[in-house]
C-alpha positions as CSV (number, residue, x, y, z in Angstrom):
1,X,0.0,0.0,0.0
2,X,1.4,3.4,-1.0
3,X,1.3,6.2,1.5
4,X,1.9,9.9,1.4
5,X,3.0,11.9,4.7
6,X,2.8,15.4,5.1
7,X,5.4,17.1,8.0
8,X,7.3,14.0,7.5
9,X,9.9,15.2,9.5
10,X,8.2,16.4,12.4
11,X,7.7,14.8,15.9
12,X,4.0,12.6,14.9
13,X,5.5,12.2,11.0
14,X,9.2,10.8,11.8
15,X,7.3,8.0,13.7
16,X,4.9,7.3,11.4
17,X,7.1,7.2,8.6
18,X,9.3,4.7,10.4
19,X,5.8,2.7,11.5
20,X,4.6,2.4,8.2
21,X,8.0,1.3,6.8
22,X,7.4,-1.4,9.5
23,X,4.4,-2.8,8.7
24,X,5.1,-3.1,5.2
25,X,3.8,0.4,3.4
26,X,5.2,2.3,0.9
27,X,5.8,5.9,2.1
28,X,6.4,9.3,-0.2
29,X,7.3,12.0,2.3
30,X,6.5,15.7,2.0
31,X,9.9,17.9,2.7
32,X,10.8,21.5,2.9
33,X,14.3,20.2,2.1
34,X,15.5,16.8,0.6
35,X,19.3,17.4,1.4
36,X,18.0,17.5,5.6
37,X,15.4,14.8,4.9
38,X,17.7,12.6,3.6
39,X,20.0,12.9,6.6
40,X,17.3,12.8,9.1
41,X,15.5,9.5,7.1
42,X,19.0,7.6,5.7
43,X,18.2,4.5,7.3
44,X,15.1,4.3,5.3
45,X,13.6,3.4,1.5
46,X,11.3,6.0,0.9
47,X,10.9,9.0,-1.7
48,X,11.4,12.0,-0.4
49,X,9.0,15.0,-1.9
50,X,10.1,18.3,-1.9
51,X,7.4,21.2,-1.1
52,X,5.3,23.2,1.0
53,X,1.3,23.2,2.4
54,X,2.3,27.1,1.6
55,X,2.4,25.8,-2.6
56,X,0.4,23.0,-2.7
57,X,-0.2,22.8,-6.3
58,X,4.0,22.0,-6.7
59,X,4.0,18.5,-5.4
60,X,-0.2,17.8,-5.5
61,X,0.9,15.4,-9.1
62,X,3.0,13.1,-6.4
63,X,-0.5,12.1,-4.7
64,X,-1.5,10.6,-7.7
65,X,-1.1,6.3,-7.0
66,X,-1.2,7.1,-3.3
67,X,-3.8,4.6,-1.6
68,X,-3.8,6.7,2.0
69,X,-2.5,10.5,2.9
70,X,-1.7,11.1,6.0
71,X,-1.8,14.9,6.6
72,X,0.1,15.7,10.0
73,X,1.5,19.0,8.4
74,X,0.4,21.7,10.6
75,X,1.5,25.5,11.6
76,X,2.0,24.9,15.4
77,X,5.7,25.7,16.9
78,X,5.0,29.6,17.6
79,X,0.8,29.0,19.0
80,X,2.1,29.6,23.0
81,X,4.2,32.2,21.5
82,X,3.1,35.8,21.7
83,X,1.7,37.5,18.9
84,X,-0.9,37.0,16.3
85,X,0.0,34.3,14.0
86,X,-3.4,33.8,12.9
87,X,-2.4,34.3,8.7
88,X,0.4,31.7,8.7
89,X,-2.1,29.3,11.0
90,X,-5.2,30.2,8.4
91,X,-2.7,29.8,5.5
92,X,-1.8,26.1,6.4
93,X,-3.6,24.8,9.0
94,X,-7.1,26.1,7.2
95,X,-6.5,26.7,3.4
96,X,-3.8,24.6,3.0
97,X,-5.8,21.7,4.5
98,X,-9.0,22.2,2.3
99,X,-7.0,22.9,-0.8
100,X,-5.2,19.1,-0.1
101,X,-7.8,17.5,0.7
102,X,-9.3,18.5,-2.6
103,X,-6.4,17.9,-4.4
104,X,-5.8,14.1,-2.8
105,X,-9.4,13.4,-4.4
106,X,-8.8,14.5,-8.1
107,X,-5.5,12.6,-7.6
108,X,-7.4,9.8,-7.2
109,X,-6.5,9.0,-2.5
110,X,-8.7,6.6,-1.1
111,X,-8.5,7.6,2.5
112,X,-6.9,10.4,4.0
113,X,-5.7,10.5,7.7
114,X,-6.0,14.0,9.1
115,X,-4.2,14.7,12.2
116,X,-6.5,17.9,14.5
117,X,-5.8,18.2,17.9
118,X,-7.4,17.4,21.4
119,X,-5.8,20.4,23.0
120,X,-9.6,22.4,21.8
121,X,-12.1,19.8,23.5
122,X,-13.8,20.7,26.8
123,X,-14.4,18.9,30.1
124,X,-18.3,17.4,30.7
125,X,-20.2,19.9,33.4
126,X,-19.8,17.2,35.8
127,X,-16.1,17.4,35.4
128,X,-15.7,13.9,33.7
129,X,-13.1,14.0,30.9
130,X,-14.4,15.3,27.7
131,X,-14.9,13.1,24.4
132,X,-15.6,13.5,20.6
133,X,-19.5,14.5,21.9
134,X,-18.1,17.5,24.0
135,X,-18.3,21.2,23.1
136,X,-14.9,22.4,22.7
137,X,-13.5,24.1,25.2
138,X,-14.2,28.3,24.4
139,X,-11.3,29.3,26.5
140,X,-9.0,26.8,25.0
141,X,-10.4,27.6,21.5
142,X,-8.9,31.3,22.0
143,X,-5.6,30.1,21.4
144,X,-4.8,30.3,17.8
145,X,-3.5,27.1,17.1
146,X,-6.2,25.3,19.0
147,X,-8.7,27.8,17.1
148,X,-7.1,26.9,13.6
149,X,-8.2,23.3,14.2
150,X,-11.6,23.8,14.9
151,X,-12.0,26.0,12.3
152,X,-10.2,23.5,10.1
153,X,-12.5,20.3,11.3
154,X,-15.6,22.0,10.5
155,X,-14.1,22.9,7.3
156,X,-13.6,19.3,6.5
157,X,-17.2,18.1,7.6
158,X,-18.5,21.0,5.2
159,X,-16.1,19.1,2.9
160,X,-17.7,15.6,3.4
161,X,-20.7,16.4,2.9
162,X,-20.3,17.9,-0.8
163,X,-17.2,15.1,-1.2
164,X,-17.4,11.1,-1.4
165,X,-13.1,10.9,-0.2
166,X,-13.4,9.7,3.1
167,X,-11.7,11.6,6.3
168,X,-10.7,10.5,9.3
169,X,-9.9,13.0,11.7
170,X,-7.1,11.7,15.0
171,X,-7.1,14.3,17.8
172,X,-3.8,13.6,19.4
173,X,-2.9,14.7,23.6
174,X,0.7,16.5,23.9
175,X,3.0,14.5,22.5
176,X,6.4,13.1,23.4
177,X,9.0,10.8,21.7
178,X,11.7,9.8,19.9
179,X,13.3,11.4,17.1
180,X,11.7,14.9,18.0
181,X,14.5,17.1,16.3
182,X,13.3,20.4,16.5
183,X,13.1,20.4,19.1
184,X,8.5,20.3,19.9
185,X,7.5,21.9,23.1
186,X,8.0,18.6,24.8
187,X,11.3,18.1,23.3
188,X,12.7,21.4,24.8
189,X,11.1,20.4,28.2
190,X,12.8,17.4,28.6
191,X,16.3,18.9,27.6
192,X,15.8,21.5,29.7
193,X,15.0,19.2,32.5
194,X,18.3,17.2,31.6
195,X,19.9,20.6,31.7
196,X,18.5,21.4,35.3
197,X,17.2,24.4,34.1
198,X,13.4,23.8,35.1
199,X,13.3,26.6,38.1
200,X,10.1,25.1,39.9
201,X,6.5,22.9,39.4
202,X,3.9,24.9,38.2
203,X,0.1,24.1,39.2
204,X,-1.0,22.2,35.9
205,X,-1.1,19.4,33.8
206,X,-2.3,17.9,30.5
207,X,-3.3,14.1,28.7
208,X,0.4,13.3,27.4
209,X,1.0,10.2,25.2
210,X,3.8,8.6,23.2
211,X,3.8,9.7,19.5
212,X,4.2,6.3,18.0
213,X,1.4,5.1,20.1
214,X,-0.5,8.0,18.0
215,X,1.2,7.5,14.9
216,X,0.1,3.5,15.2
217,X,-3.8,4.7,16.0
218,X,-3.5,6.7,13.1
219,X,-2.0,4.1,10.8
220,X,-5.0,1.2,12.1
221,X,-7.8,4.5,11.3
222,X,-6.8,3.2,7.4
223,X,-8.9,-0.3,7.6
224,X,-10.6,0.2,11.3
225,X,-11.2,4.5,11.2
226,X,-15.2,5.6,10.1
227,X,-14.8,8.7,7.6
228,X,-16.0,11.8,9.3
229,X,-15.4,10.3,13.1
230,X,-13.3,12.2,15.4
231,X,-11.1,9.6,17.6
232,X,-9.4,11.6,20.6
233,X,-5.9,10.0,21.1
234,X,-4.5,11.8,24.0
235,X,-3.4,9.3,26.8
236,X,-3.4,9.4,30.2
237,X,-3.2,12.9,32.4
238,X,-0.5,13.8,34.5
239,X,0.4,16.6,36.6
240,X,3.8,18.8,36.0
241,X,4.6,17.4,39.2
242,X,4.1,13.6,37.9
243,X,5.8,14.6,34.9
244,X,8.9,15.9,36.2
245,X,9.0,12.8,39.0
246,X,8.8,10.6,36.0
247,X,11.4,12.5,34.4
248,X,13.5,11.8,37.6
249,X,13.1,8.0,37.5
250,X,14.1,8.0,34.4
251,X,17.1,10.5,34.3
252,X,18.4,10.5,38.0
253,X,18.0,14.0,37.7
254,X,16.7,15.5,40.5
255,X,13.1,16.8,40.2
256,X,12.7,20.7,41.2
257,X,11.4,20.5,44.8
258,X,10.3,24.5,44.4
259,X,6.3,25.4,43.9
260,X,5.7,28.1,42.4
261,X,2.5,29.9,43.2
262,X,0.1,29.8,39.6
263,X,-0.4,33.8,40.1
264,X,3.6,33.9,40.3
265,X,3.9,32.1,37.1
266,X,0.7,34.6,35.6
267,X,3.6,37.5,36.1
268,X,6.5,35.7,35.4
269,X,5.2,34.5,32.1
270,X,3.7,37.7,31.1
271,X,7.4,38.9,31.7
272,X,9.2,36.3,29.3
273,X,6.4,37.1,27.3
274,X,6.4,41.3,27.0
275,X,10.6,40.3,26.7
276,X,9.8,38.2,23.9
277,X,8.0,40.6,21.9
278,X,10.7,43.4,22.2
279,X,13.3,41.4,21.2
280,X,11.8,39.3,18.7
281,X,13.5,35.8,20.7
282,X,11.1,33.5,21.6
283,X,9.5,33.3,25.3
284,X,10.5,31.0,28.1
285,X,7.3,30.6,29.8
286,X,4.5,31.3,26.6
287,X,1.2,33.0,29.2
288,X,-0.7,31.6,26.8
289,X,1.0,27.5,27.9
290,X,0.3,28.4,31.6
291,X,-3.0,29.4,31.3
292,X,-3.7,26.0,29.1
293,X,-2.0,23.8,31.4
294,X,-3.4,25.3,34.5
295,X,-7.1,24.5,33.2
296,X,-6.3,21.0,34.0
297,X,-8.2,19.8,31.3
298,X,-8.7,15.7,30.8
299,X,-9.9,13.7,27.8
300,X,-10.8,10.1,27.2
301,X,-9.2,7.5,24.7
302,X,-12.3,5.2,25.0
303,X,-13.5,5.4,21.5
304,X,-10.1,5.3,19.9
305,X,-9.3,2.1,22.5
306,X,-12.9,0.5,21.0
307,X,-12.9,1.2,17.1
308,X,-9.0,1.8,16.7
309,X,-7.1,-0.5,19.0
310,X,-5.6,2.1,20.5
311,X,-3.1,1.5,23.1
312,X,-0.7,3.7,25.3
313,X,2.6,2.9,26.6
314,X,3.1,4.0,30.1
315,X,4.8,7.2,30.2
316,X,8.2,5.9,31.8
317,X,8.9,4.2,28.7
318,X,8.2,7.2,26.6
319,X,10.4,9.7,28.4
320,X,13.3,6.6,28.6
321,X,13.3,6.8,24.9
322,X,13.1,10.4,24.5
323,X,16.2,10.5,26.3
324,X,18.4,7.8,25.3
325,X,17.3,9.4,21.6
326,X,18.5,12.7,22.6
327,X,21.7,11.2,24.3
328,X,23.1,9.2,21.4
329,X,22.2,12.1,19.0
330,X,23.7,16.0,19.4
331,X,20.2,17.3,20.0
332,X,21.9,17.9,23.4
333,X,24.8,19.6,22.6
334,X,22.4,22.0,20.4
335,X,20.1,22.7,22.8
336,X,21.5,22.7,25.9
């Protein structure tokens, strides 16, 4: 089966590539640059694309033959970031999006995979853990990235129902994992935990869950995912405090032992932030991550554990790997 992978390089796509590889696909991978790509993927047979969801029309011919897409390409390393980055998030996460999809059915795509987020869906009034039935969360939906995805999904359901190409939408947790060069937001945290330069445990927490444990739900969506269905795979939830102590086990690094007061954090934040925007570097301690973490928000997996086979990894094993990958690579010595 022949498969085409959008942010092939990123966190979610590096793992997917690799799983599909695995379990016997075919895999063309969208690029911003071959010469990178083909360091970052040398231990593997696949054909390496060239282009950008900025210029879709320059690689859409390369769809054509391509029995699944699986679009994880999305605008997201600047949405904690201050500013408005609402143009570049409409451009690709919104347009770009559409403008595939439409392309991926004249090319003749059977299924396409598309990769949304569960960082937008609210908590049930009774404070049970939301699922694909719960209104998103409207606070959560004021952050741009998380906004660019829900505008995005009810793009693609005005899509389906003018469109017979069949869309499944995964709505991954925060993600950790291997072979996160960039690094992600959870990339930086663990290095800077390595680097002991977490100052304190702030009050929040979020669904984490291994990447390849969402790359795998997404690849079993193909035969097993309903077109149109939302699957939320987000993991279990854990505290910063849980996180860091697994990061401890894990590491032998000491976990911080200092609290810091959520108000504190409010100002500190808003600090890196207002330092951000003056000098154009990017902020520390994004307000905008605080305030989403602090909301303590939980999902549920149940569906994707029903119709996808999803499974989850505990999170010891995750952050093990994250760090053995960053050790025997020179993702440290970059980032530290």
């Amino acid at each position: 089966m022949q498969a085409f992978v959008t942010g092939s390089t990123g966190l979610l796509g590096n793992n997917l590539v690799r799983l599909l590889i695995e379990q016997g696909y075919k895999v063309k991978a969208l690029v911003r640059s071959k010469a990178k790509a083909a360091k970052l993927f040398a231990d593997l047979d696949i054909s390496l694309v060239e282009g950008d969801m900025l210029d879709i029309d320059r690689f859409a011919c390369e769809l054509a033959g391509c029995d699944v897409l699986f679009h994880t390409a999305a605008y997201f390393r600047e949405y904690f970031q201050p500013g408005n980055h609402w143009q570049m998030l409409e451009d690709i996460n919104i347009t770009g999006t559409m403008k595939l999809l439409s392309e991926a059915e004249k090319q003749g795509v059977k299924k396409v995979i598309y990769i949304s987020s569960a960082g937008p869906v609210g908590m049930k009034a009774n404070g049970v853990p939301g699922d694909e039935s719960t209104p998103y969360d409207l606070e959560a939906a004021k952050n741009l990235y998380f906004k660019s995805k829900v505008v995005a999904e009810t793009a693609i359901d005005k899509f389906l129902q003018q469109h017979s190409l069949p869309v499944v939408l995964i709505l991954p947790g925060w993600m950790f994992g291997p072979q996160d060069a960039a690094p992600t937001n959870s990339g930086k945290l663990v290095l800077d935990y390595l680097a002991q330069k977490i100052p304190g445990i702030i009050d929040g927490g979020a669904c984490m869950v291994d990447a390849r444990d969402v790359a795998q739900a997404a690849i079993n969506a193909v035969e097993k995912g309903k077109s149109g269905d939302r699957y939320i795979v987000a993991g279990q939830y854990l505290s910063m405090e849980n996180l860091f102590k697994s990061l401890e086990k894990v590491t032998g690094v000491a976990c911080p032992q200092r609290r810091i007061p959520y108000q504190a954090t409010l100002v500190y934040a808003w600090l890196a932030d207002m330092y951000a925007r003056l000098t154009g570097a990017k902020s520390v301690l994004p307000l905008e991550g605080v305030r989403t973490m602090h909301r303590k928000r939980q999902v549920t997996s149940a569906k994707a554990i029903a119709e996808l086979a999803a499974s989850f990894r505990p999170l010891d094993e995750t952050l093990g790997d994250v760090v053995n990958w960053y050790l025997n690579s020179d993702q440290i010595i970059r980032n530290s």
